[in-house]
N, CA and C of each residue as an Amber inpcrd file, in Angstrom:
protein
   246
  29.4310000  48.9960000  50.0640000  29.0000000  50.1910000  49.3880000
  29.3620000  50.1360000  47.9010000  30.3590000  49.2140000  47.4210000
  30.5690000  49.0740000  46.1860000  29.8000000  48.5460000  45.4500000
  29.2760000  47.5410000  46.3240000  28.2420000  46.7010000  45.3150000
  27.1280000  47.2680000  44.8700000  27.0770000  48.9650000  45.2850000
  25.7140000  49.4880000  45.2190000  25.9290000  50.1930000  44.0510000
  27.2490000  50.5110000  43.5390000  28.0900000  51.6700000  42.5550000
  27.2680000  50.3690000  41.1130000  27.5880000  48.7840000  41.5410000
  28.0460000  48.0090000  40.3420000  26.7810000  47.9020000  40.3500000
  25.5110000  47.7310000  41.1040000  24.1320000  47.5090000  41.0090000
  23.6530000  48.4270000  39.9080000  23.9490000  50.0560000  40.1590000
  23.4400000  50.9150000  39.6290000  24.1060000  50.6610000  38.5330000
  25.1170000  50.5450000  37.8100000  25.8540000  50.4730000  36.4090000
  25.2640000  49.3200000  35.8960000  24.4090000  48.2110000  36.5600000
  23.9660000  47.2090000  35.8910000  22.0330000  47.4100000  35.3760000
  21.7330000  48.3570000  36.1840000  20.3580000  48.5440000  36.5200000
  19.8670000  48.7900000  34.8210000  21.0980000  50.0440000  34.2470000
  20.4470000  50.6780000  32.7890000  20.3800000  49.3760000  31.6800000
  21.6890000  49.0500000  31.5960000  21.2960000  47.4910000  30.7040000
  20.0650000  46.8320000  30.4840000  20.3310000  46.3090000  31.8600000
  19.2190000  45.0720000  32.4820000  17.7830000  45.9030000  32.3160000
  17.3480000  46.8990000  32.6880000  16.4730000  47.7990000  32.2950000
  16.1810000  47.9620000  30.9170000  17.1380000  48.0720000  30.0210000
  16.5440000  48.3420000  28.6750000  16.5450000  46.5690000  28.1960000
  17.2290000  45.9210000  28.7490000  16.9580000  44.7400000  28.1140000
  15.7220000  43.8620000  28.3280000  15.1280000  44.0520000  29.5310000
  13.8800000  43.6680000  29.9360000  12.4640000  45.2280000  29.1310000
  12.6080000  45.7890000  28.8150000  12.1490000  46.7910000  27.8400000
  11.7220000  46.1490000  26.7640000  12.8950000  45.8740000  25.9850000
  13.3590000  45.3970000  24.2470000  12.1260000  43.8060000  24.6230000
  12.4820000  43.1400000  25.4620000  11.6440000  41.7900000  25.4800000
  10.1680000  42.0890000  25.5590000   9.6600000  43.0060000  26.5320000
   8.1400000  43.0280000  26.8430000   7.5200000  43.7910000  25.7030000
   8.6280000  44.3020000  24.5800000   8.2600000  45.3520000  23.3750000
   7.7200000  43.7770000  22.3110000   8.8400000  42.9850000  22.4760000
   9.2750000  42.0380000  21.3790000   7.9320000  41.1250000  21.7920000
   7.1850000  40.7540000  23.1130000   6.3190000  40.0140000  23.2830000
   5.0940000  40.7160000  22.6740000   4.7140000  42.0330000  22.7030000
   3.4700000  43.1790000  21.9190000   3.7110000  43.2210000  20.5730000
   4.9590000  42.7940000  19.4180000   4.8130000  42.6530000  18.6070000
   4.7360000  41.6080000  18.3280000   4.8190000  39.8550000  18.9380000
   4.0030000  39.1260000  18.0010000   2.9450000  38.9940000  18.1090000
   1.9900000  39.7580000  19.6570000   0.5330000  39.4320000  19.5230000
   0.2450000  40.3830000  18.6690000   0.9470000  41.5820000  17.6760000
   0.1690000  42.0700000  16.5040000   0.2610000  40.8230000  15.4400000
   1.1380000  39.8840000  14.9030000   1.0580000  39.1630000  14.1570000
  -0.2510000  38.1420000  14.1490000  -0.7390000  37.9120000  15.7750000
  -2.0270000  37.2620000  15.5510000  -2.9750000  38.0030000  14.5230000
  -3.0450000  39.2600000  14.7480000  -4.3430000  39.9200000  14.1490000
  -3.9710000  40.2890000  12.9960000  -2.9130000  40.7670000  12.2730000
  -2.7940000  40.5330000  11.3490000  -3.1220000  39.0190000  10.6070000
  -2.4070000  38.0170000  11.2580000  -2.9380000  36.6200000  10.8460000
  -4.5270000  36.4930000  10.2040000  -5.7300000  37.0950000  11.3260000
  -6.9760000  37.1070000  11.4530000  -7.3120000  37.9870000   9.7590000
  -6.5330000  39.3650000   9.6900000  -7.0390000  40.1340000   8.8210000
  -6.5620000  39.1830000   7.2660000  -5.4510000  38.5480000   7.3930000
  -5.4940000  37.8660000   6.1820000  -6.2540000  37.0290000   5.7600000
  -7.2240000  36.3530000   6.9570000  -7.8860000  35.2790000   6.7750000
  -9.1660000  35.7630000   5.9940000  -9.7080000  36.7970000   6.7110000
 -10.9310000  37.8850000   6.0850000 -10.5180000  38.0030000   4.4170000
  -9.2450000  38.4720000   3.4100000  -8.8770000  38.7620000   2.7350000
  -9.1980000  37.7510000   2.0020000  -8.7650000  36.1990000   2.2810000
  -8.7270000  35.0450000   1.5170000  -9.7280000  34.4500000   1.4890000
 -10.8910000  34.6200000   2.8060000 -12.2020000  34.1500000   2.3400000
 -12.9170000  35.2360000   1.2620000 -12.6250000  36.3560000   1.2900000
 -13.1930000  37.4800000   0.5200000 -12.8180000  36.8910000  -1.1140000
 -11.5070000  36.5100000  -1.3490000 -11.1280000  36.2790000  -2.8700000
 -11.5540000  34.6940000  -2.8180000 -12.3790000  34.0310000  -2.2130000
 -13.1510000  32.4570000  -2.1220000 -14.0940000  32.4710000  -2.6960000
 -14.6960000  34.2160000  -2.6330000 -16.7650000  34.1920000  -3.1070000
 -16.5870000  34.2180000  -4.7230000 -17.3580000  33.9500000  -4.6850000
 -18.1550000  33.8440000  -6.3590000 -18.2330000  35.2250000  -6.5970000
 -17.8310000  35.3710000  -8.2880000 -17.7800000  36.3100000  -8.9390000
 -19.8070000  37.4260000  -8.5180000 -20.3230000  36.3910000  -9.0850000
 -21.7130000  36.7530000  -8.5010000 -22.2910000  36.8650000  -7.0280000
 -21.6340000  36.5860000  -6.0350000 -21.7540000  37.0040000  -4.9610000
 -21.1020000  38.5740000  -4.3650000 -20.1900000  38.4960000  -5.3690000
 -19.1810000  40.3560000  -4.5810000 -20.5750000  41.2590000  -5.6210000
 -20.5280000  40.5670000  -7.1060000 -21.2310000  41.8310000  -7.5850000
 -23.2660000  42.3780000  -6.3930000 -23.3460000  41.1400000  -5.7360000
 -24.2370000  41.2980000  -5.1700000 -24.3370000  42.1870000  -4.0320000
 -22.7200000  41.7160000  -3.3280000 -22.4480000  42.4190000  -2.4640000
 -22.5810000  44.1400000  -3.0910000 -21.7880000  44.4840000  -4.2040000
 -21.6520000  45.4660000  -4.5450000 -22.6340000  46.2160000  -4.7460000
 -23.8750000  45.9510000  -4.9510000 -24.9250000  46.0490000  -5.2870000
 -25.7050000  46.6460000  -4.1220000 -25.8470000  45.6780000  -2.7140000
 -26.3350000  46.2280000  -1.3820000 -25.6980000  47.1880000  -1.4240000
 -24.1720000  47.2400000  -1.2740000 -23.6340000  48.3970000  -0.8840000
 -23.7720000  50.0040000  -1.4400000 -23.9360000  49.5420000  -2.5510000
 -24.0300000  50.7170000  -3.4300000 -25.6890000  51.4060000  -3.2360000
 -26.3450000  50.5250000  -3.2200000 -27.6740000  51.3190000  -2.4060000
 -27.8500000  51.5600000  -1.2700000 -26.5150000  50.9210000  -0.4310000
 -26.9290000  51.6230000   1.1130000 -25.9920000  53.1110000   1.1550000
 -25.2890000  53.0540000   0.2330000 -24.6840000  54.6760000   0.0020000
 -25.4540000  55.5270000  -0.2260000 -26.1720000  55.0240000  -1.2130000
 -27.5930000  56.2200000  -2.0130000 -28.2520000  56.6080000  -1.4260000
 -28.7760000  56.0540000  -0.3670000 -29.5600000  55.4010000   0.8760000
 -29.4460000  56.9390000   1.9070000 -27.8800000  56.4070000   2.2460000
 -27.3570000  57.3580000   3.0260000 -27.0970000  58.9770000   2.6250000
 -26.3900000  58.6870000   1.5270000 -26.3360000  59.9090000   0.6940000
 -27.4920000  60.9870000   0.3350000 -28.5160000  60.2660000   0.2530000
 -29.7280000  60.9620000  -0.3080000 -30.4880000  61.4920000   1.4140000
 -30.4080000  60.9290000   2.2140000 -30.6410000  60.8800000   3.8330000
 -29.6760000  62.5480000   4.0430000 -28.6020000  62.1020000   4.2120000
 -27.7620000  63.3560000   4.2340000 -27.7760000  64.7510000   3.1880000
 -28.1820000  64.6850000   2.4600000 -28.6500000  65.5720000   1.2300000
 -30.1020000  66.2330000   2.3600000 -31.3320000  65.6230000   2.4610000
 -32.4210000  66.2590000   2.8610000 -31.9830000  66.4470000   4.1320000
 -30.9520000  66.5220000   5.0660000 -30.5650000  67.1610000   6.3660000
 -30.0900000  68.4040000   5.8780000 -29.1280000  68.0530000   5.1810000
 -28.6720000  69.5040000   4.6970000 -29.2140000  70.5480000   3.7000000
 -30.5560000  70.3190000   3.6320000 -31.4740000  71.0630000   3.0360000
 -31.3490000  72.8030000   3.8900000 -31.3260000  73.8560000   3.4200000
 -31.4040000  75.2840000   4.3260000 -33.0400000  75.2070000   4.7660000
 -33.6200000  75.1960000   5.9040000 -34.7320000  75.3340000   6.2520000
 -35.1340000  76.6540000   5.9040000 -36.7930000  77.2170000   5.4590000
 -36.6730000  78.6860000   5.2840000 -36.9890000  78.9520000   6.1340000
 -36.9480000  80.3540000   6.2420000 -36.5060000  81.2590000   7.8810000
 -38.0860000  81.5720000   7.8950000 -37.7060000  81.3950000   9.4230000
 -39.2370000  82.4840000   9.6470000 -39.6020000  83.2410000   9.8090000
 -40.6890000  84.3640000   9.9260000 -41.1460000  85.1590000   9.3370000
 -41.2460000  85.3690000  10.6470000 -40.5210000  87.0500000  11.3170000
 -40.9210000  87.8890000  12.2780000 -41.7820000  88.4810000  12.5600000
């Protein structure tokens, strides 16, 4: 019956210590993806000066694009006439 007193006094340890490990294994698979997001970063500063402004360029008309899209939704429809 003693050994059941020393089981339980060992259980909380051993419990948080198997915790702390399966925590410690979920933070280096964030380091993969972080890894991934740096890679995106460093091919991004690879392009040609004339390739981002191009990029910048699509982008900036697919805003207008959108922007001007969202503008005629939010137009007030006029009411109708009872």
């Amino acid at each position: 019956m003693e050994w059941l007193y020393g089981l339980a006094l060992l259980a909380c340890p051993l419990g948080m210590g198997a915790m702390m490990w399966f925590m410690s294994k979920g933070m280096r698979g964030g380091d993969k993806q972080k890894a991934t997001g740096d890679q995106e970063v460093s091919r991004a500063q690879g392009d040609s000066l004339e390739e981002l402004r191009e990029r910048q360029h699509r982008l900036a008309a697919d805003i207008a694009r959108r922007e001007e899209h969202d503008a005629s939704v939010r137009e007030p429809q006029p009411a109708a006439k009872r």
